[in-house]
C-alpha angles and dihedrals in degrees: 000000000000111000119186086257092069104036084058088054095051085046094055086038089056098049100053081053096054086045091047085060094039095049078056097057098045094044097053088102095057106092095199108090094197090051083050099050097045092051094049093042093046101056102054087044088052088045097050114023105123127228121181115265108249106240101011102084114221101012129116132214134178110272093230098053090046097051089046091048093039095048103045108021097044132069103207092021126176103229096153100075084054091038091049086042093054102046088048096058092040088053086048103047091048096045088046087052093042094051089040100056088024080061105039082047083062099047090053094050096050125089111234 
């Protein structure tokens, strides 16, 4: 059954996907295929990841919507859960990208 939940979520979902295209799109220029994939990795995760809703138990929100609601439209909002989120996932994804193309550098320099 769709609740409105989840139709919230597929639509989130949706859209990373669509930004992720269109970060493709709008990176082609860039030469350096790490910076590129970081870019287009990056954007979609930022977009998604999910940080509990102050105030509403179990569910699940993207970080970035609940730090933008929490810090303008709330007096007293909760923006630390969604900052820390955020920074986490950031520090992942580059680190992921780093080690990927760090790793596949190595493989071409050495001698099978």
């Amino acid at each position: 059954m769709l609740t409105p939940y989840l139709i919230a979520w597929a639509v989130a979902i949706v859209a990373g996907v669509g930004l992720a295209g269109v970060m493709v799109v709008l990176t082609r220029f860039i030469k350096m295929p790490s910076l590129r994939a970081l870019i287009v990795i990056l954007t979609p995760v930022l977009f998604l990841v999910p940080v509990p809703v102050p105030l509403y138990e179990g569910n699940l929100a993207p970080a970035f919507m609940v730090l933008l609601v929490e810090g303008l439209f709330q007096a007293e909002g909760q923006i630390e859960p969604a900052v820390r989120v955020l920074t986490l996932a950031a520090f992942a994804v580059i680190g992921l990208v780093v080690l990927v193309f760090g790793v596949a550098k190595l493989r071409r320099r050495t001698p099978q």
